[in-house]
N, C-alpha and C positions, 0 to 999 in steps of 0.2 A: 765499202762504200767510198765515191770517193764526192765531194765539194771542188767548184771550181769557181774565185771570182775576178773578176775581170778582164772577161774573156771578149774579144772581135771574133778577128777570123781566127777559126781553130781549125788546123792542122789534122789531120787522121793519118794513123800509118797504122796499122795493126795486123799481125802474124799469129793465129792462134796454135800453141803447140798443141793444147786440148779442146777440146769442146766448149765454147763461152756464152753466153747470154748476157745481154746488158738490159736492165729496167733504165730507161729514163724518167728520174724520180720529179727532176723541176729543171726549166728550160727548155726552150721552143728553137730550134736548129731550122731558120727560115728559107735560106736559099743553098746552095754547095753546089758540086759536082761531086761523084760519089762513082768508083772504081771497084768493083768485086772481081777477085781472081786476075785482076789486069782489065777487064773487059768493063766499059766505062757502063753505067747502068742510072737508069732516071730517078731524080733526084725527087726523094718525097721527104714532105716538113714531117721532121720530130721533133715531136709532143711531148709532154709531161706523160706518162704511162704506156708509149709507145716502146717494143722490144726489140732486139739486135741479137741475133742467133749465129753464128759462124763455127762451123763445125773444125775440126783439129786439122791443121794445114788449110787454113783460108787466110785469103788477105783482103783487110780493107783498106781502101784507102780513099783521099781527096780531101774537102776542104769543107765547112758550111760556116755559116754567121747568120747570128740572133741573138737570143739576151744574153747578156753580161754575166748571171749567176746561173751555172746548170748545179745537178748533182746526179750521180746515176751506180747502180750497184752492179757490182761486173760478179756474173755467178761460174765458177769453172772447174769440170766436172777432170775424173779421171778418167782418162783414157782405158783401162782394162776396165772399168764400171762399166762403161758404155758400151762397149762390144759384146761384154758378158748381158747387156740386158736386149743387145740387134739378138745375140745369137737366140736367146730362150724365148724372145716373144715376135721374131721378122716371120716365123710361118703361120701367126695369127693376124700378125696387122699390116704384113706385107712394109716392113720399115726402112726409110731412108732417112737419111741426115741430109738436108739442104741448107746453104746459107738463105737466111731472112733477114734482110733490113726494114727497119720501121714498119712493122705490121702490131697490129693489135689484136692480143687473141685475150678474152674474160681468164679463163681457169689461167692460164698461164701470168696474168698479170696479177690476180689477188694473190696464185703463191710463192709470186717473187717480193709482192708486198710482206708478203706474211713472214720470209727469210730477213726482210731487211726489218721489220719487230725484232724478227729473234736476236738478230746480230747488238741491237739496241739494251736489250734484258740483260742480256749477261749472265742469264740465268745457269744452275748445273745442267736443267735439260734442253736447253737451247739449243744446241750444236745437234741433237738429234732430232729433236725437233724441224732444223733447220733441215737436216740429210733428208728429211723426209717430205719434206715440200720438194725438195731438188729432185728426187726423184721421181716425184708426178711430172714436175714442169718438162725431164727430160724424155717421159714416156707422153705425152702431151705432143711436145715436138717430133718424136716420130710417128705421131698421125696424123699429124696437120700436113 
């Protein structure tokens, strides 16, 4: 998870080598320009619970400004996880990875919530706990 305060204009540059998802946990991203894969693309406000998906070798980039304090949890899968789960279930659900910015999906946003509890507890079963949300959210995102 990460906190951020005193924030204007904030800067994006992002390369994922893996699979990423971001929750935006608090802060409103009111206006930007917003860049996928190079190719410039229209800019929507993110919200407190809106999500950011970018699959392994995407780039984001551009700029937005809105409130001062954000905070948002960045979730980032493994590469052989993800392949191993296109290969065993893409002849039932027909599976792609696309990039998503700011979209809002329920199931996928309560168990990103539910990862960023776990991360909070500290508990012994936490971390499995936790693998185990990530792995609905990323079987979620290949049918959305």
């Amino acid at each position: 998870m990460v906190c951020r305060t005193g924030l204007g204009r904030q800067e994006i540059s992002i390369t994922t080598e893996s699979p990423t998802l971001y929750l935006n946990l608090k802060g409103r991203a009111e206006c930007g320009e917003y860049y996928l894969n190079g190719r410039e693309i229209p800019f929507v406000v993110r919200k407190p619970g809106s999500l950011v998906f970018l699959p392994a070798g995407s780039t984001w980039e551009g700029w937005d400004t809105g409130e001062s304090t954000a905070s948002y949890l960045s979730i980032h899968y493994d590469n052989s996880f993800v392949e191993k789960l296109n290969e065993e279930f893409s002849s039932y659900l027909g599976l792609s990875l696309m990039p998503k910015l700011c979209f809002e999906h329920e199931v996928i946003q309560q168990a990103a919530r539910c990862i960023a509890n776990e991360v909070s507890y500290k508990c012994v079963t936490s971390s499995l706990i936790a693998e185990s949300y990530a792995t609905a959210i990323i079987l979620e995102i290949f049918r959305y």
